[in-house]
C-alpha positions in Angstrom: 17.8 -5.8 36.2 20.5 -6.1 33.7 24.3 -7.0 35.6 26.4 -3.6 35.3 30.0 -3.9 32.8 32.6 -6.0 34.5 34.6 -3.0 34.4 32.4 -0.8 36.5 32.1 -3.4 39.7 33.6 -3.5 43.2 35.5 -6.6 44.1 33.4 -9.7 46.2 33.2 -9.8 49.7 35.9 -12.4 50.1 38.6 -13.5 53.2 40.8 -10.9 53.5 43.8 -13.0 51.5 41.4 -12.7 48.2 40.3 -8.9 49.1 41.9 -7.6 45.7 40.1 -10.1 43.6 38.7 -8.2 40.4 36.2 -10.4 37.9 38.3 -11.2 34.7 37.2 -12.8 31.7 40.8 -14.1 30.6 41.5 -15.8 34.0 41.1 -19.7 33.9 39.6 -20.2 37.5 38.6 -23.4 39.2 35.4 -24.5 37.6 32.6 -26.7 38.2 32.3 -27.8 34.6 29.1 -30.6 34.4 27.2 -32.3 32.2 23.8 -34.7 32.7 22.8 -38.3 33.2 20.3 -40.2 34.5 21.1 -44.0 36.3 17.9 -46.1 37.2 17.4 -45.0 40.5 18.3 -41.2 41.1 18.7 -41.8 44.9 21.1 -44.2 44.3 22.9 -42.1 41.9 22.9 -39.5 44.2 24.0 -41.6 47.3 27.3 -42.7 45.0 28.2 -39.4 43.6 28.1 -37.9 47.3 30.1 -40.9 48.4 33.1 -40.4 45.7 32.5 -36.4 46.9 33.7 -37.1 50.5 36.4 -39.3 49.7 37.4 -36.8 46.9 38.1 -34.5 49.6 40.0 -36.7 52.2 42.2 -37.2 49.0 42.3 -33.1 48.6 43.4 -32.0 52.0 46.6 -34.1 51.3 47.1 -32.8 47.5 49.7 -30.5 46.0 48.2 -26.9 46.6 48.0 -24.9 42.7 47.6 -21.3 41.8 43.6 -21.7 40.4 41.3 -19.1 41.5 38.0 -19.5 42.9 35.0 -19.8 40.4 33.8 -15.7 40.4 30.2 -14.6 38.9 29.2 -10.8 37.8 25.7 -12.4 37.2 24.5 -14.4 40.5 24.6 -10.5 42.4 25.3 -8.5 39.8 28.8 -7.8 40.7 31.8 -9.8 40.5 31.9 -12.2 43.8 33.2 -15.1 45.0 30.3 -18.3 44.2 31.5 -20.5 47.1 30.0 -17.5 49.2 27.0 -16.9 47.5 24.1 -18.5 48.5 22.8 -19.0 44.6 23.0 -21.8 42.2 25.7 -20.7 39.3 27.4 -22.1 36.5 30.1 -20.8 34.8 31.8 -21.7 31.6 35.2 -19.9 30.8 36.9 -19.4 27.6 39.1 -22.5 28.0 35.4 -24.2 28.5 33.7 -23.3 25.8 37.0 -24.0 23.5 36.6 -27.3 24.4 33.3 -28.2 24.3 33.0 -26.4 20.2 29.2 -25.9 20.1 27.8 -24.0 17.5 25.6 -21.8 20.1 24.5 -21.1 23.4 22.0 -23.8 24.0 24.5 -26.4 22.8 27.0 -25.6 24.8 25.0 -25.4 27.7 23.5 -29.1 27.1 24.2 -31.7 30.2 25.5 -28.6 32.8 23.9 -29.5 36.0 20.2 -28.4 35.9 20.3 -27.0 33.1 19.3 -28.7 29.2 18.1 -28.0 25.6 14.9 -27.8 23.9 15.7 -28.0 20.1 13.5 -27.1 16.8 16.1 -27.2 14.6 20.2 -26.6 14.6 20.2 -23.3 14.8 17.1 -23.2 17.6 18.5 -24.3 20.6 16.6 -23.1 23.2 18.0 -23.4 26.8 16.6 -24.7 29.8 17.2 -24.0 33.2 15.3 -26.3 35.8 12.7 -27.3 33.4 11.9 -23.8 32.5 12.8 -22.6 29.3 11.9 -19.3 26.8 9.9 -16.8 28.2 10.8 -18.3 31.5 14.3 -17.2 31.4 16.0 -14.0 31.0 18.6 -13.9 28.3 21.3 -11.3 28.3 24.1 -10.3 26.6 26.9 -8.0 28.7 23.5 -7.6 30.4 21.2 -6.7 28.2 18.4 -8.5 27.8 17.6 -10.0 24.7 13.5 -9.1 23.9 11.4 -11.0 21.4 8.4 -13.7 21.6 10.0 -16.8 20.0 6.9 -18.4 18.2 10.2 -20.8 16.4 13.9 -21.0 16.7 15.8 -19.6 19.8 16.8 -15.5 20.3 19.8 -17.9 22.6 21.1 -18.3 19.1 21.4 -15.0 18.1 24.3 -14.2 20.2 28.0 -14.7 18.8 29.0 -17.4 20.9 32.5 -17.6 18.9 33.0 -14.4 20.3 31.6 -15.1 23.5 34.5 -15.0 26.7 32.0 -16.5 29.3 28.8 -17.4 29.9 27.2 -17.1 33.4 23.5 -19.2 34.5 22.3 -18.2 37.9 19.7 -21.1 38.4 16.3 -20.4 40.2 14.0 -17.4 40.6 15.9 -14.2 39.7 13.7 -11.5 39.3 15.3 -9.3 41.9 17.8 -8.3 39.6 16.5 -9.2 36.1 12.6 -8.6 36.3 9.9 -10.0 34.6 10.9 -13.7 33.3 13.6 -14.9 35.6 11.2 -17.8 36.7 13.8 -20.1 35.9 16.7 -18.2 36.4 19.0 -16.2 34.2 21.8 -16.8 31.2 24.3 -13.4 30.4 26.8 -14.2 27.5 29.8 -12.0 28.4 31.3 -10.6 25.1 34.8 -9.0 24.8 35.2 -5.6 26.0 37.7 -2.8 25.1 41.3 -3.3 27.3 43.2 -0.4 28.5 46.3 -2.5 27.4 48.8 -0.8 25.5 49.4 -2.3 22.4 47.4 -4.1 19.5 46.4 -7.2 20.3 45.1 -10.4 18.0 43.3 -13.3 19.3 41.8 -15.5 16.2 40.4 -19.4 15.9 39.0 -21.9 12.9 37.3 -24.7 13.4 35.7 -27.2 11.1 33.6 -30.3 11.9 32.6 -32.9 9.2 29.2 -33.9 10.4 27.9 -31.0 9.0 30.9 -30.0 7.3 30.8 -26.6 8.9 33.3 -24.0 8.7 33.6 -21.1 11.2 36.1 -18.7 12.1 36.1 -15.7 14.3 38.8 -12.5 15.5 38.9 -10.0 18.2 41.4 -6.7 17.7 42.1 -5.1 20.7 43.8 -1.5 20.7 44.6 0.7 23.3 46.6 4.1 23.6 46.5 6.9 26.6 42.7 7.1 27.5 41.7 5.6 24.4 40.5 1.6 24.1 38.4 -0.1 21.2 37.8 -3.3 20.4 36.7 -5.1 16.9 35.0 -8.7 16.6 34.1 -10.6 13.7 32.3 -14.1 13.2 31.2 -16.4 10.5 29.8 -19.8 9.9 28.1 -22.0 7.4 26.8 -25.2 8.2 25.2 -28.3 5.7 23.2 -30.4 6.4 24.3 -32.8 9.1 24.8 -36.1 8.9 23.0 -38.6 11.8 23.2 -42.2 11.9 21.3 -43.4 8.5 22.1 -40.2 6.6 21.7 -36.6 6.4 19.3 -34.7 7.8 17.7 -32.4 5.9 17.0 -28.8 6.3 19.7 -28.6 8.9 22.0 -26.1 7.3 22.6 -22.5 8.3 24.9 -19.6 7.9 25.5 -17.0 10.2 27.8 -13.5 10.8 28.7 -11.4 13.9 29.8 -8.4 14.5 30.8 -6.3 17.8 33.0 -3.2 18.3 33.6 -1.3 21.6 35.1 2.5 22.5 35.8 3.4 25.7 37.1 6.3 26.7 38.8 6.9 30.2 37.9 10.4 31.6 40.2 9.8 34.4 41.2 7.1 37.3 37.7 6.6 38.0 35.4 7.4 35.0 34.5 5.8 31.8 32.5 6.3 29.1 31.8 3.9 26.0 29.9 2.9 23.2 29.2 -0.8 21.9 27.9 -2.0 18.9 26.7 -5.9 18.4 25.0 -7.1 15.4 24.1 -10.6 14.2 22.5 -12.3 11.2 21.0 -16.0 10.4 20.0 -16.7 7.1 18.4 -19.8 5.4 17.4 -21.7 9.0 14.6 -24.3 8.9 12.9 -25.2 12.0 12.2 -28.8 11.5 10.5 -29.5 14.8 7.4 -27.6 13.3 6.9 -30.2 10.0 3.4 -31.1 10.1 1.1 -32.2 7.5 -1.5 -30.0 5.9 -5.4 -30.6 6.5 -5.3 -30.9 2.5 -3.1 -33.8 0.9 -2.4 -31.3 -2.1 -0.3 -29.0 0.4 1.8 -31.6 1.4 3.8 -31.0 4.6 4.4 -27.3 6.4 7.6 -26.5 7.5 8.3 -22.9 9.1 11.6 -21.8 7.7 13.4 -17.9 8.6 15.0 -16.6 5.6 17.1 -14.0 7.6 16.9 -12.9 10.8 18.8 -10.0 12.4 19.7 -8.7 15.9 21.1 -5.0 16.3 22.5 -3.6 19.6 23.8 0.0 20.3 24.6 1.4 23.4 25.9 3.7 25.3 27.3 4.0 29.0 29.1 5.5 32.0 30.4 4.1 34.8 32.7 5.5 37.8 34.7 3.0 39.6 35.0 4.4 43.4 38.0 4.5 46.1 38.8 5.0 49.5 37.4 2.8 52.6 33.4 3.3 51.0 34.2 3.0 47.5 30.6 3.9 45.9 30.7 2.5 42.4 27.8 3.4 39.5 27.0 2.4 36.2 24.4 3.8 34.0 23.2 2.9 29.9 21.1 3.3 27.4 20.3 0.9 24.7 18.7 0.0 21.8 17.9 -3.3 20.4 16.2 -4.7 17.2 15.1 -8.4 16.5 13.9 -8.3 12.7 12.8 -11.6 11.7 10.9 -13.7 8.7 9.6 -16.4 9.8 7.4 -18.5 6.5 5.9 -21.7 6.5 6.7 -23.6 3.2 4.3 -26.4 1.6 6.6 -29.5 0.5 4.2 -30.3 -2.6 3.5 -26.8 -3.6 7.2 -25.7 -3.1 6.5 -22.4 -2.7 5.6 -20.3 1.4 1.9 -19.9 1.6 2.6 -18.1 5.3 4.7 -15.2 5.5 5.4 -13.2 8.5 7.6 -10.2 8.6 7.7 -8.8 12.3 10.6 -6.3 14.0 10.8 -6.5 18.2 12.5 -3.4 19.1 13.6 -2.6 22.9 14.9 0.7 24.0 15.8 0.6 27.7 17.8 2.4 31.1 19.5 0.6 33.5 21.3 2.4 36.1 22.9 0.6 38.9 25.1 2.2 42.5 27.1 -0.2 44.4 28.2 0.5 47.7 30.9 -1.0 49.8 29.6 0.5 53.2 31.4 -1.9 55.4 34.7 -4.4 53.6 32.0 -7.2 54.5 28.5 -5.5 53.9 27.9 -4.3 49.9 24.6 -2.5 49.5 23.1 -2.2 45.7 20.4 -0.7 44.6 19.1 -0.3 40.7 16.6 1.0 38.5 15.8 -0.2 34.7 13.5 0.5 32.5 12.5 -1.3 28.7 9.7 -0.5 26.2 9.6 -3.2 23.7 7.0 -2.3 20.7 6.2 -5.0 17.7 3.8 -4.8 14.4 3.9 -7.7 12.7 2.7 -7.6 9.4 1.6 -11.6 8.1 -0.5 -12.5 5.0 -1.9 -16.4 4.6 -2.4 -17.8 0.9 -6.0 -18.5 0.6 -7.5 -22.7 -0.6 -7.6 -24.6 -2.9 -4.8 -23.1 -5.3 -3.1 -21.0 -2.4 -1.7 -17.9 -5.0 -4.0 -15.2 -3.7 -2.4 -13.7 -0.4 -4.7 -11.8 2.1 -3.5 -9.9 5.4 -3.9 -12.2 8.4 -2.3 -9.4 11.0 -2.3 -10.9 14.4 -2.1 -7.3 16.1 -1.7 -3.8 15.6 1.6 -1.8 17.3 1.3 -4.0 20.4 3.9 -3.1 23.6 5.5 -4.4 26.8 6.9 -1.6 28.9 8.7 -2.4 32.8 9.8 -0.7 35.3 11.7 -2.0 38.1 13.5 -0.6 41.2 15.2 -3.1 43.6 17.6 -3.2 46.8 20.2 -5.7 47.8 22.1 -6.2 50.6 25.2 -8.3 51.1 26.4 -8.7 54.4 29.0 -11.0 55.6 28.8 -12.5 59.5 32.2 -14.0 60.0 31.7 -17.2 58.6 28.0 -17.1 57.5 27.2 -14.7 54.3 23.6 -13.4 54.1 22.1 -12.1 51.2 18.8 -10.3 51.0 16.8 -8.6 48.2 13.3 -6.9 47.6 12.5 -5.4 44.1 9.0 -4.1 42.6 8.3 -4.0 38.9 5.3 -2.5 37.0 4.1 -3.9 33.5 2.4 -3.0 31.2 0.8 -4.6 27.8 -1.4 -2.5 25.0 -1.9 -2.8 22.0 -4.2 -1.0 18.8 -6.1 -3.6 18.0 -5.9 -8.0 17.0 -7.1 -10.9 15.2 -6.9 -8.7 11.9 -7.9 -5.6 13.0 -11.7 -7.1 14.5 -10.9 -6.6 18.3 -9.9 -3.1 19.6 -11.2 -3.1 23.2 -9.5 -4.4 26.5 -6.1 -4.9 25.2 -5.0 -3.0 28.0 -3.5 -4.9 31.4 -1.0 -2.8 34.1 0.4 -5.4 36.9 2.8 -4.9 39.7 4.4 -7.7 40.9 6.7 -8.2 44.3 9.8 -9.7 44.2 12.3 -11.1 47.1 15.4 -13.2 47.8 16.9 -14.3 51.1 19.6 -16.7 51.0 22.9 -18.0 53.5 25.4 -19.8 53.2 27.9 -20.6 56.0 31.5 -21.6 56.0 32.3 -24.7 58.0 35.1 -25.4 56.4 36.7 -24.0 52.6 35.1 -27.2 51.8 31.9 -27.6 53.7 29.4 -24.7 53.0 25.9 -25.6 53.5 23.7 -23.1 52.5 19.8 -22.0 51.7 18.1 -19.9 49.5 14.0 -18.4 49.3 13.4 -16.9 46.2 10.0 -15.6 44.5 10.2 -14.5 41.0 7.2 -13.5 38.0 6.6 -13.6 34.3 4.3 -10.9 32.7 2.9 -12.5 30.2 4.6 -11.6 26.7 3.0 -10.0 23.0 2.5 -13.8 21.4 0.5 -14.6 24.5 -1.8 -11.4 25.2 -2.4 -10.8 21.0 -1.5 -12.8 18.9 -3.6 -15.7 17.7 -2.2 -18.5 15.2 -1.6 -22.0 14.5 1.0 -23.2 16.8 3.5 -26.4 16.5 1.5 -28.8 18.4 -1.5 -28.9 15.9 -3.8 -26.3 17.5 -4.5 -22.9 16.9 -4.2 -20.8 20.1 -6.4 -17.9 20.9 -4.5 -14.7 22.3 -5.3 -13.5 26.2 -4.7 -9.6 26.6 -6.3 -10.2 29.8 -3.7 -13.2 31.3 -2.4 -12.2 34.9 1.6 -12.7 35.4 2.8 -15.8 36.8 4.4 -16.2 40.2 7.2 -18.6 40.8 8.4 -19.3 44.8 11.3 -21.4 45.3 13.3 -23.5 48.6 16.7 -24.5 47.9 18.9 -26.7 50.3 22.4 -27.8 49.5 26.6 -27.5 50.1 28.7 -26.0 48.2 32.7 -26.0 48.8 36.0 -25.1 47.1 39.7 -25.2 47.3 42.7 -25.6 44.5 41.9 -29.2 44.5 38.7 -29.8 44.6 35.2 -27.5 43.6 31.7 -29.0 44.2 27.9 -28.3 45.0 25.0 -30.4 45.8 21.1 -28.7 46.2 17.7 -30.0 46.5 14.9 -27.3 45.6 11.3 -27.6 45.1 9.7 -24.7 43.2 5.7 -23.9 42.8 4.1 -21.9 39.8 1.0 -19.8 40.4 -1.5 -18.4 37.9 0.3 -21.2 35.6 0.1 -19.8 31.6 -0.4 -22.5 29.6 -3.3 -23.6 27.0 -6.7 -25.1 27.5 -8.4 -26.6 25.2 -11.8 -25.5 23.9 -14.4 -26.9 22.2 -18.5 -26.0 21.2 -19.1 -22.3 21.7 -16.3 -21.4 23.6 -14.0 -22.1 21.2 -15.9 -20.5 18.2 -15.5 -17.4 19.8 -12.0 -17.8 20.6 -10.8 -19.5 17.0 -13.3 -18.7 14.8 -15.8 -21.2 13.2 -14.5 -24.0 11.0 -11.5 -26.2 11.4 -9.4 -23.5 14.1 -12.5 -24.6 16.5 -12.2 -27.9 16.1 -8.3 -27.4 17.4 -8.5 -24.6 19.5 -6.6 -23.9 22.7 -6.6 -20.3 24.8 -4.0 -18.8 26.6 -5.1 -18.9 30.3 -3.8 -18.9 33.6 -4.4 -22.5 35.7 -4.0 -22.8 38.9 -0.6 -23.8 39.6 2.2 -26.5 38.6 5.3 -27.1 40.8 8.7 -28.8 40.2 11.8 -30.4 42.8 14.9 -31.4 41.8 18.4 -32.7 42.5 21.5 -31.3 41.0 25.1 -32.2 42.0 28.7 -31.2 40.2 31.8 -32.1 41.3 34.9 -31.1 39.7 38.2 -32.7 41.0 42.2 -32.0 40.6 43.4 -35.2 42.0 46.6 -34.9 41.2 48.6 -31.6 39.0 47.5 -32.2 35.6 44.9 -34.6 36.2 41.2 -33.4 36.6 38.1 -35.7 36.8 34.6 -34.3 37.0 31.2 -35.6 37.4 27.8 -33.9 37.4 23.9 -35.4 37.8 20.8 -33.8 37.4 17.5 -34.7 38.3 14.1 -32.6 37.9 10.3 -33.8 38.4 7.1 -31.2 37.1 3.6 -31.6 38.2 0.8 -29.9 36.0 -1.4 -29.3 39.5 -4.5 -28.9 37.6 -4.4 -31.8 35.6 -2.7 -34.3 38.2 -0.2 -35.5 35.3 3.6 -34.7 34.7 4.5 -31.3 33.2 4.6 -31.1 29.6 8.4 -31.5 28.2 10.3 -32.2 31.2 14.0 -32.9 30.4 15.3 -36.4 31.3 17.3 -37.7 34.5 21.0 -37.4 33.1 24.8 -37.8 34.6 28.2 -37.2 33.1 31.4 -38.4 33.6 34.6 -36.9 32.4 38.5 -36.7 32.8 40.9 -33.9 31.4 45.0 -35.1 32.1 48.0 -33.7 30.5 49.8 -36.8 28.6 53.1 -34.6 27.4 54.4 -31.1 27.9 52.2 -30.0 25.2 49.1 -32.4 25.1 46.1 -32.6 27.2 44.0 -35.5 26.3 39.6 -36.0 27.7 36.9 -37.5 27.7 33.2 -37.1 28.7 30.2 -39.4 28.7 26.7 -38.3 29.2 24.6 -40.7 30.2 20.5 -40.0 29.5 17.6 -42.5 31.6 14.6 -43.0 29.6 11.7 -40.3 29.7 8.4 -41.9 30.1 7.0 -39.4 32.4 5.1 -37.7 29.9 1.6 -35.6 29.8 -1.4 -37.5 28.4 -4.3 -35.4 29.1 -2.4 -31.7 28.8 -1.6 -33.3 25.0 -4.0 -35.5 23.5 -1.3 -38.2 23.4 1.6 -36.3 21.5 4.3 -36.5 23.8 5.8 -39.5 23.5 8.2 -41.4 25.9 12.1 -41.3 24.9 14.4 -44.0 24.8 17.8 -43.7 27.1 21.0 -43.0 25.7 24.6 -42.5 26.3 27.5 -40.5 24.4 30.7 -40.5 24.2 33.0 -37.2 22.9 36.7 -37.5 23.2 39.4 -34.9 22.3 43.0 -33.9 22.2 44.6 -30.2 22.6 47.9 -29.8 21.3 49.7 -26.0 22.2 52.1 -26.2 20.2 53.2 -22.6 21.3 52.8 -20.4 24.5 49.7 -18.5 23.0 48.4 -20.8 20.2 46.7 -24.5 20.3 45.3 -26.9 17.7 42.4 -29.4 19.2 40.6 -32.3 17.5 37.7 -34.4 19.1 35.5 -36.8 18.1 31.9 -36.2 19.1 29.5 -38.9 19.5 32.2 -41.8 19.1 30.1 -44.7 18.7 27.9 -42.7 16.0 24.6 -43.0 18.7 21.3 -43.2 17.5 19.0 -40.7 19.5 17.3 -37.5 20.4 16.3 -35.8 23.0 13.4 -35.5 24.5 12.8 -31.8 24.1 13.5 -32.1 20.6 10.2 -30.9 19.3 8.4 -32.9 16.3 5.2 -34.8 16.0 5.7 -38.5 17.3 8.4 -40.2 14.9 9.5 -36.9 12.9 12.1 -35.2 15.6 15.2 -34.7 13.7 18.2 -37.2 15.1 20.9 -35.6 17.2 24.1 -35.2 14.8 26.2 -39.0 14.3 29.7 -39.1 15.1 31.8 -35.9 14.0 35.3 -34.7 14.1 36.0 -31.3 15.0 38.9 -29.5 14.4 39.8 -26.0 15.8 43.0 -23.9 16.0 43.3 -20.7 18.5 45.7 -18.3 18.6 46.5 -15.0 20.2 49.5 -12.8 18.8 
C-alpha cells in the first residue's frame, strides 16, 4: 500500500530524548551512503570490511559528538521512524546525496548502493534493481503512488523528475504488506517537494552541465505560503547528445525530457489538511539500444525500438488529519489518477523508416486510505486499505514483407485490466530495548481482458487470485551501536497485462506467447544482520536468502506446442510461453558503513554480494548483477570546499545461464571507476560543484546492460559535471 504524505504521519517510536522527531525532507541526517564492488573472494571481502567496522567504532566512542540526526524512513513502515530500530533493510539518499552524485535518473543514481544495481537499455532506461529483482518485481512510487505500466523497453523509474526529487527511499526485501502486488524485491518511493506552510516566497534553483553528453539541465521549485494557504511550483528540463565512451560516441543515446509538479494545500485547522498535486513528465526522441538486433531479412537491416514521446500524468487529491493528545490517531486518505501514454516503434536501419508502431496508454485510478495509531508512546498500530484499477488498449500495426509499406493491425489485446484490492494491519511495538514489528495483509487480483492475439482468442482471459502476505521482524538494542536484528517476510507478484495478453517479439530473439492463465508468484525471505548508529559512525551488515515459487519466466517451445502458441512459421521456430516453473531462490551479503572519523572528515564503504539459482534448470539465474564494493571519502579542505572521492570496484560475472538462454548471456569482464569532485559554497544558501566522472576514461559495461553478445552500448568515458544550486 502506498506510504501516506510525510505531512500526515506520527513521529517514530524512538528513546524518549528523540520523541519529537518529525520526518523532514530538508534535514541532512546521518546516512549510510554506498556503492558496490566485488574483490576475488567475497568472504574475504566481507571478513575485512567487518574488521575496519569494529575498529571504526573503538575509534567512534572516543570522537567529537556532532549534531547529525539519525537516518529516518517514511517508506520502510510507512511512517516516518527511526531505521536503526526497524528491523528492515533501507537506503536512503538525501538531497545533499543526490546533489552529489548528478545522475540523470533514478536508476543511475541508485547504481552501486548496497544491494541494489541497474539494468540498462539505453540512457534514458535505467531500470533498478533491488536484490537481483528488477521491473515488475519492484514497486515504484512516487510520494507513494505507484507508478503502473508493463515496461516491454525503457524504464517507468525514468519517468519521475529526479531533479526535482528531495529523497529517495529503497526498503529492500519482500514488501508486500504495505505496497501489494510486486514488492518481491522490495520497494523504491521518490519523495517530491511538497507545499510548506512557511511564510514567505521561497526559491530554490540548480544547472548542471556535463560534457560526455554535453547535456544541459536545469530545474526550480517556488514555494508560497500565506495564512492557511501553501502551494508549490516545480519545473525541470534536460537535453542530452549523444554520449561519448571510450572510442567515440555512442549513438542513439540522446534524449530530452521536461517536468512538471504543483501542489495546494489548504489547512482547515491545527489538525486538518486538504490538497491537490499535479505531476507530469515527458521523454521524447529515446532509443533503446539494448534491443538492436538484426532482421531475418538482410534488406531490413537492423531493428531498433525507439519511443518518440512518452508521457506520465498524475492528479490527485487528499486529506489528512494529523492527531493530538496521549493516543494521537492520525489518517490519510487520496484519490488518484495516473496515465502512462507511450509510443514505442521499432525502426529498420536500411529501410530508415518504423515498420512496428505501437501506441498504448496505461491508465491507473486508485484509493488509499491509511489510520495510524499511537495507542501506547512505544506501540503504533496501522492499518490500510488501497485499491487501483489499471486498464490498457494498445493499438499496434506491423508492416507486412518484402517491401514493408502496407501496415496491418497486429493488436495484442483488447481493453485488457489489472484491478487490486488490499487491506493490511501493522503493529509496532517497542519492548525496552528490543523493537518488534509485525504485519499481515490480503490482496485480491484480478486480470480480464476482451479478447488477444488480434482479436482470435476471446475465452479464458479471466483469472481472480488472493494472495497472503506477512512480516515479522526484531531488532534489539545492545548498544546505540550494536543492533542485531531479523526479519521473515513473504511477498507476491500477480502477473502483469504483457504477461497474461500480450504476445510479441521480445529482445532476446524469441517471440513470447501470452499466459492469461499464469498463477502469481510467491517470494519468502530470512534476513540476519546488525545494524548500528551514533553521530560518528552509521552501519549495517545482513545475510538473507530468499525463495521464488510458481517462478514466471519463459519456456521454450518447439513442434506442436509452439505452433499453437506462436503461430506457424518463423515465431515457432523461436517461441517461448509465459509459465510458472517451479521455483528459483537467491542469498546474499550486503554491508555499508559510513564513518565521521574526525569533524569534517567522512569515509564510507559499502559491498554487495547476491547469488540466483534457476531451481528448475540447476544453472545461475538469468542477469544476476555482479559482486561489487565501493570506497569513498568526503573531507572539508577550507571553510568553503569540500573535496571526495569514490571508487567502485566490479569482479567479473561469469555466472551466467546457459541452458535458460541458448548461449546469449555472456560473461562480463571486471572493472573499476573512479569519480572525483569538489563543492565550493561560496555563500550560506548557494554552491557550485565540479566532478570528474570516470577519471581514467574506463572501458566497460555492465552486466545488465542488455544487448546481443558484443552490441551493449559502453558505459559513458570520463565526463565533467558542473552544477550550481542555490536557494534565495
Amino acid at each position: 500500500m502506498p506510504a501516506a504524505s510525510p505531512a500526515a504521519l506520527p513521529g517514530p517510536l524512538v528513546p524518549p530524548t528523540l520523541s519529537a522527531l518529525r520526518f523532514d525532507a530538508a534535514a541532512t541526517p546521518l546516512e549510510c551512503v554506498c556503492t558496490g564492488l566485488r574483490p576475488r573472494r567475497g568472504a574475504v571481502a566481507l571478513a575485512v570490511l567487518l574488521a575496519c567496522l569494529w575498529a571504526a567504532q573503538a575509534l567512534a566512542q572516543d570522537a567529537a559528538a556532532s549534531a547529525a540526526l539519525p537516518v529516518v524512513s517514511v517508506t520502510a513502515k510507512g511512517y516516518a521512524a527511526s531505521d536503526a530500530e526497524s528491523p528492515v533493510a533501507t537506503t536512503v539518499l538525501t538531497e545533499e546525496d543526490l546533489a552529489r552524485k548528478q545522475a540523470q535518473n533514478l536508476g543511475e543514481a541508485l547504481k552501486g548502493e548496497p544491494g541494489l544495481a541497474t539494468a540498462s537499455d539505453s540512457a534514458q532506461g535505467q531500470n533498478p534493481v533491488i536484490r537481483g529483482l528488477q521491473k515488475d518485481s519492484v514497486v515504484l512510487m512516487v510520494d507513494g503512488m505507484r507508478l503502473n505500466s508493463a515496461q516491454p523497453a525503457g524504464s517507468i523509474a525514468s519517468s519521475m523528475g529526479l531533479a526535482l526529487a528531495e529523497r529517495v527511499e529503497v526498503v529492500k526485501g519482500p514488501a508486500s504488506v504495505l505496497y501489494g502486488t510486486g514488492a518481491l524485491g522490495g520497494a523504491i518511493n521518490v519523495l517530491l517537494p511538497q507545499a510548506r506552510f512557511e511564510p514567505g516566497v521561497s526559491l530554490k534553483a540548480q544547472l548542471g552541465y556535463d560534457s560526455a553528453s554535453r547535456g544541459k539541465s536545469g530545474a526550480a521549485v517556488l514555494n508560497a505560503s500565506q495564512g492557511d494557504h501553501a502551494l508549490m511550483l516545480g519545473a525541470a528540463l534536460a537535453d542530452y547528445d549523444d554520449y561519448r565512451a571510450p572510442g567515440g560516441r555512442q549513438a542513439l543515446t540522446g534524449y530530452a525530457a521536461g517536468s512538471f509538479i504543483g501542489q495546494y494545500r489548504y489547512r482547515i485547522d491545527g489538525q486538518q489538511q486538504l490538497r491537490v498535486s499535479l505531476q507530469q513528465q515527458t521523454d521524447r526522441d529515446i532509443w533503446y539500444v539494448g534491443s538492436t538486433k538484426p532482421h531475418p531479412l538482410p534488406t531490413v537491416g537492423q531493428l531498433t525500438t525507439h519511443s518518440p514521446r512518452q508521457t506520465r500524468r498524475l492528479a490527485e487529491v487528499g486529506y489528512n488529519r494529523q492527531g493530538n493528545g496521549d493516543q494521537p490517531l492520525n489518517l490519510d486518505v487520496r484519490l488518484y489518477r495516473q496515465e502512462m501514454q507511450r509510443s514505442i516503434n521499432a525502426r529498420a536501419s536500411l529501410l530508415g523508416r518504423d515498420i512496428v508502431t505501437n501506441d498504448v496508454g496505461f491508465v491507473t485510478h486508485g484509493l488509499d486510505v491509511r489510520a495510524d495509531w499511537l495507542v501506547h508512546p512505544q506501540h503504533v498500530l496501522s492499518i490500510g486499505l488501497n485499491t487501483w484499477r489499471m486498464a490498457a488498449n494498445p493499438d499496434s500495426q506491423s508492416a507486412a514483407p518484402p517491401q514493408f509499406t502496407q501496415f496491418t493491425p497486429s493488436k495484442p489485446f483488447t481493453d485488457g485490466s489489472l484491478q487490486a484490492t488490499g487491506l493490511y494491519a501493522q503493529d509496532d511495538m517497542k519492548f525496552g530495548a528490543l523493537s518488534v514489528l509485525a504485519g499481515l495483509r490480503y490482496d485480491s487480483v484480478r486480470g480480464n481482458a476482451v479478447d488477444m492475439a488480434n482479436h482470435t482468442v476471446s475465452t479464458g482471459l479471466a483469472r481472480s487470485d488472493g494472495a497472503l502476505s506477512g512480516s515479522l521482524g526484531a531488532v534489539y538494542e545492545v548498544t546505540p551501536l550494536l543492533r542485531p536484528f531479523a526479519n521473515l517476510s513473504r511477498g507476491f507478484r500477480a502477473p502483469d497485462l504483457r504477461e497474461r495478453y500480450q504476445s510479441g517479439a521480445r529482445n532476446d530473439g524469441y517471440f513470447w506467447a501470452g499466459s492469461p492463465q499464469l498463477k502469481p508468484e510467491h517470494a519468502t525471505q530470512f534476513e540476519l544482520g546488525l545494524k548500528g548508529a551514533d553521530a560518528t559512525l552509521d552501519y549495517s551488515v545482513s545475510a538473507w536468502r530468499m525463495r521464488v515459487s510458481d517462478y514466471i519466466t519463459g519456456m521454450q517451445l518447439s513442434s506442436a506446442a509452439a505452433q499453437a502458441a506462436c503461430g506457424a512459421g518463423p515465431n515457432a521456430t523461436w517461441c517461448k510461453q509465459s509459465v510458472n516453473l517451479g521455483h528459483a531462490s537467491l542469498n546474499g551479503v550486503e554491508a555499508s558503513l559510513r564513518w565521521r572519523f574526525t569533524p569534517g572528515q567522512t569515509l564510507w564503504a559499502a559491498y554487495t554480494r547476491i547469488r540466483g539459482t534457476n531451481g528448475d534448470l540447476d544453472e545461475p539465474l538469468f542477469m544476476m548483477p555482479a559482486d561489487s564494493l565501493t570506497l569513498g571519502w568526503e573531507g572539508r579542505v577550507a571553510p568553503a570546499w569540500t573535496l571526495d572521492a569514490a571508487a567502485r570496484l566490479v569482479r567479473r560475472q561469469s555466472r551466467v545461464a546457459t541452458r535458460f538462454t541458448h548461449g546469449t548471456e555472456d560473461a562480463t569482464p571486471g572493472y573499476g571507476v573512479l569519480d572525483v569532485g569538489a563543492t565550493w559554497r561560496y555563500a550560506k544558501d548557494q554552491s557550485l560543484r565540479l566532478a570528474i566522472k570516470n577519471l581514467a576514461d574506463k572501458r566497460y559495461h555492465d552486466h545488465l546492460a542488455e544487448g546481443l553478445p558484443g552490441m551493449e552500448a559502453l558505459a559513458p568515458g570520463r565526463s565533467l559535471a558542473v552544477s550550481w544550486q542555490g536557494r534565495f
